[in-house]
N, C-alpha and C positions, 0 to 999 in steps of 0.2 A: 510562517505557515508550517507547520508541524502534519506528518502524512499518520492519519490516526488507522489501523491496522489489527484489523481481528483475527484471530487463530483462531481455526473451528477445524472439529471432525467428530470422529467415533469417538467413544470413551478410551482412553490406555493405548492412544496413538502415537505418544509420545507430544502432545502439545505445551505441558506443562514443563517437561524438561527443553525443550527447544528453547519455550521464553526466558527459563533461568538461565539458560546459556546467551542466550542472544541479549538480556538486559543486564544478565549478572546480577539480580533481583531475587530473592528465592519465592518460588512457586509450591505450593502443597503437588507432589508429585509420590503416588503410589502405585502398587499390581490391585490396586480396584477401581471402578465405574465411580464416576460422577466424586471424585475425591477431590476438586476443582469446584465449588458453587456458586461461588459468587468471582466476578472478573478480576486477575490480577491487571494491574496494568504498569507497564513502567516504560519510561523515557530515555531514550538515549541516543548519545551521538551519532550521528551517519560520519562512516568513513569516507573520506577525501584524498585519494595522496596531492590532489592538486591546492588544498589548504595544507595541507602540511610542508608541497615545498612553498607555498607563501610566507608561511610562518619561519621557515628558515630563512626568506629571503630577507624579510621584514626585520626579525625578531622583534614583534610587538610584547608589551604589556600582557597582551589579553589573547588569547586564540577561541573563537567561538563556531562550534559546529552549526550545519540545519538538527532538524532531530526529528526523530523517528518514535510514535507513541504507540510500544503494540499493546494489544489488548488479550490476555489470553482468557477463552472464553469455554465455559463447561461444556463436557461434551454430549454432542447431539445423539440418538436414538432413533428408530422406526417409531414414528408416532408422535414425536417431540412436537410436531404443527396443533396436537391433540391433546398435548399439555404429559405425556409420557416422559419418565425421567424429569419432573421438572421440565419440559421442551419450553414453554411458552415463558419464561423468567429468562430461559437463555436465547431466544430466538430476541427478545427485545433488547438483548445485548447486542444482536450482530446489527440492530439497524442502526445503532446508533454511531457504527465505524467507519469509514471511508473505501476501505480496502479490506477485502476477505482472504485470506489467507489460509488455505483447505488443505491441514495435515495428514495425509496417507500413510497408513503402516507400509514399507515397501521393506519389512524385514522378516526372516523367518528365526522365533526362537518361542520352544514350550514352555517357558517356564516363565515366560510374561503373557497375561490373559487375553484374548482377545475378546469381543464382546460377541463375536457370533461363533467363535471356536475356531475359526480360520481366517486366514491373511487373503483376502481376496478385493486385492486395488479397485476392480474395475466395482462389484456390488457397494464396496464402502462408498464409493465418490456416488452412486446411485443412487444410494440409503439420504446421502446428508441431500443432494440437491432434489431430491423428491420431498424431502420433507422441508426444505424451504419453500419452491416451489409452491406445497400444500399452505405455508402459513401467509404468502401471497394471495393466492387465490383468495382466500377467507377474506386478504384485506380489499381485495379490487370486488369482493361483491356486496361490501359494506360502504365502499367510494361509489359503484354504480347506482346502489339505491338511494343516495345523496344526490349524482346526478339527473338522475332521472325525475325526481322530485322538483327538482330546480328550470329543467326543459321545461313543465309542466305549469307552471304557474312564476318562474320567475320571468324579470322586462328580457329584452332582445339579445344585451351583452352577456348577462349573467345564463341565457338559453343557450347561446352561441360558443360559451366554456364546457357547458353540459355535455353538447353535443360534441368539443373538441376531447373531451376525459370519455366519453361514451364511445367513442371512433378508438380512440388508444388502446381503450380497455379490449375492446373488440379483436383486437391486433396480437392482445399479448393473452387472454385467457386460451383460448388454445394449446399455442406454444406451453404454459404452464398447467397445462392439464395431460402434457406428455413429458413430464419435469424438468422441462428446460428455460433458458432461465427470461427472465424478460426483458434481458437487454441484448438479445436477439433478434427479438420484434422490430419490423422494421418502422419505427417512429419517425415523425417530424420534429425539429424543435418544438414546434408551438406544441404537437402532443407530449414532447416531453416534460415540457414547463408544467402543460397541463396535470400533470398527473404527479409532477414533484412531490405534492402532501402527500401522496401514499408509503412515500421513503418504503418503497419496494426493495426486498433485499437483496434479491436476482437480478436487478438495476444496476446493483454495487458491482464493480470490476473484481473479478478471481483470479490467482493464481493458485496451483498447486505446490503443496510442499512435501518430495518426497523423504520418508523417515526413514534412515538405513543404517545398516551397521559398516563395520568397517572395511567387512570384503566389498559390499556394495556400493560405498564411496568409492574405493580404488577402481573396483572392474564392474561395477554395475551390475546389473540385473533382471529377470524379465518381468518385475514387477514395476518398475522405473519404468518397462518400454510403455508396460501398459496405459501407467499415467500419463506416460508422452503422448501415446496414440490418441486419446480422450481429448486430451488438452488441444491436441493440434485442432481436433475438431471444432473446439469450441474459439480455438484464435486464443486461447491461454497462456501463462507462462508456467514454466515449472522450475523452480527448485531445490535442486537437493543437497540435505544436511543430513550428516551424521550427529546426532544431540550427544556422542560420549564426544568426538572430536572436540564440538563447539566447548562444551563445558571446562575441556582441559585447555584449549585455547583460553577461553574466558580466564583462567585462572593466573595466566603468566602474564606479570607488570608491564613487562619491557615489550615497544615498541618489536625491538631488535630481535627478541625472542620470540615472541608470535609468526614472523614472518621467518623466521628460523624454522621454528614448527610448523608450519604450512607447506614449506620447502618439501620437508622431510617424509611427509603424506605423501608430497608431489600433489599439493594446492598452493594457487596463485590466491586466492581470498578467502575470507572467512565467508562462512554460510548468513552472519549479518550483510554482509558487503552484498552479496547477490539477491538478499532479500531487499534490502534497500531498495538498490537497483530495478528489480522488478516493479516494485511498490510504486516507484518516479514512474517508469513508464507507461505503466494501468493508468495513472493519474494523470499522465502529459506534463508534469512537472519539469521543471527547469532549475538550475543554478546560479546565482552570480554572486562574486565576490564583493566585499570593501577591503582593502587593505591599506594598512600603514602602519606607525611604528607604534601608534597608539593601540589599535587593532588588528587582527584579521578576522573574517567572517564569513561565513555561509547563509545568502539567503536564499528560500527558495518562493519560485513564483510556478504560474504556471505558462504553459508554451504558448505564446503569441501574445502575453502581455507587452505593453508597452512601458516606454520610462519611466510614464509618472505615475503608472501603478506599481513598478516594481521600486519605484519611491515611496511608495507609501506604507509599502512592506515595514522598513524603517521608519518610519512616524507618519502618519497624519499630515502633518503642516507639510512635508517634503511634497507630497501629491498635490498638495492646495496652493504652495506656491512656487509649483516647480518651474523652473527658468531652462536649465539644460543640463545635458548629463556629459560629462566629460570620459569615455572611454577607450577600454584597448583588449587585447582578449588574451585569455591565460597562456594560447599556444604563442603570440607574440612575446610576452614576458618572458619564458622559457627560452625566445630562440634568440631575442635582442640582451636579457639579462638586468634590464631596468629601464625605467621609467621614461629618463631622458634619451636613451640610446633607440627609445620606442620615437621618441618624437620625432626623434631624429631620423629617423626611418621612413615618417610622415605617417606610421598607424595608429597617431595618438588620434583619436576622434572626438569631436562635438556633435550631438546628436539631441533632436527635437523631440515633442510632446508626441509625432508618432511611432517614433523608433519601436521594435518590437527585440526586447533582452532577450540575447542570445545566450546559451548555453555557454557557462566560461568566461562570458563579461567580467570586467572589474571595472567598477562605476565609480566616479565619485563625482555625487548630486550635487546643484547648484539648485537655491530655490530663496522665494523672498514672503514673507510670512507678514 
């Protein structure tokens, strides 16, 4: 399960440089509007120190990360719901991603362009979520005239959905007629299923990502608080990368050296590592290992799955004829040191078809096909 992740904001907010640091990918990155048109995308590892020390424990063959596919996507405009700048090419970019990920200039410098001629957090984050906002609305009153047809002449089940998409929408055009987003609205499941085809982009979970230079990484700023203040509002995450930092990080091989450089800033992770991390928790996402000498591995699932789905992660057949799952958890292996000294302990576990994979599991499935 791969966490798919769109970059969105203003034009020359620095989105294009964050993804070529963050994939190490190269992104068309200039000082002009809409220099980005169609979506870069690229895939890559999610850092782990807990697979890494597996991998040293193990020394397997093989080390395989979860991964992370961001999507970096052109930048949005006043009007973009209206088809300005191109908006309507790229607003169908952001539905198709998981996770929105909403770049903020939080840096002051003239000689990179801004699009409205000033650095002001709080209007940028207003410009982009008003004109999503706007390009929802357009779609909830194109699902309403669908439902409402269907109340009208369709049998009792197919009235009974009408009315459950007719109730939801009720719920959320409001809220998105004061640009805010629709997954505010206070929904039921049943309305939310109901209204899943509209793949509503205000639906999709956001964080913000503040863009800074390098006094701003170190000591912050009061354009960071601003984002903070917004976000808390909205139950948001924020964070923040310097794209020179990331890019010279990105550029050095060694493990050894990276976390040398990070030191030296006086950072504890790279600006991928915290975006990750964000991205899992928007998502409810989870962790578990396989390990051995053949392998080690990151899968990821989401929070309250159980065994035989996070078997299936792994193949198919594992979920269809899964028997039981034999586990132990990463902070055990850390503190016992191996396998058997775990059993020995009595933390080595058997666990049934309802077990729900915890955060850190290391599993290995049993199943009969």
């Amino acid at each position: 399960m791969a966490i798919n992740c769109g970059i969105v904001g203003l034009p020359n907010v620095g989105k294009s440089t964050i993804f070529s640091a963050l994939t190490s990918a190269p992104a068309e990155a200039a000082n002009y509007p809409f220099c980005t048109i169609n979506p870069n995308v690229g895939i890559v590892d999610v850092p782990d120190n807990r697979l890494a020390y597996l991998t040293n424990a193990f020394n397997p063959k093989k080390t395989i990360a979860a991964t992370v596919e961001f999507v970096d996507i052109a930048g949005l405009v006043k009007g973009a719901s209206k088809g300005e700048g191109l908006g309507n090419q790229f607003l169908s970019h952001i539905r198709e991603v998981g996770v929105i990920a909403q770049v903020v200039r939080c840096f002051e410098n003239p000689d990179i362009i801004h699009v409205n001629n000033t650095v002001n957090p709080a209007s940028d984050i207003e410009t982009i979520n008003i004109e999503l906002a706007l390009a929802d609305l357009e779609t909830l009153d194109k699902r309403s005239e669908r439902a409402s047809r269907a109340s009208k002449v369709q049998g009792k089940d197919a009235q009974k959905e009408a009315d459950l998409v007719l109730g939801a929408i009720a719920k959320i055009r409001p809220l998105l007629q004061e640009g805010k987003p629709a997954r505010s609205a206070p929904l039921s499941d049943e309305e939310k299923a109901a209204i899943y085809d509209c793949h509503l982009i205000t639906m999709k979970p956001q964080m913000y990502v503040c863009n800074v230079d390098e006094e701003g990484m170190k000591n912050g700023n009061a354009h960071i608080e601003t984002v903070k203040a917004i976000a808390a509002g909205e139950g948001a995450d924020v964070v923040v990368i310097c794209g020179k930092f990331e890019s010279e990080l990105a550029d050095l091989e060694s493990q050894e050296e990276k976390l040398a450089f990070l030191e030296e800033i006086g950072l504890t992770e790279s600006g991928l590592t915290s975006l990750a991390r964000a991205a899992y928790h928007l998502l409810g996402l989870r962790t578990f290992f396989t390990a051995g000498e053949d392998e080690c591995r990151a899968w990821t699932i989401r929070a309250g799955d159980t065994a035989p789905k996070a078997a299936g992660v792994i193949h198919t057949d594992f979920e269809k004829g899964f028997i039981k799952a034999e586990v132990y958890s990463y902070d055990d292996f850390v503190k016992y040191g191996s396998e058997q000294k775990i059993r020995e302990a009595g933390r080595y576990r058997q666990e049934g078809k309802e077990y729900q994979v915890a955060d850190g599991d290391i599993i290995f499935f049993k199943f009969n096909v």
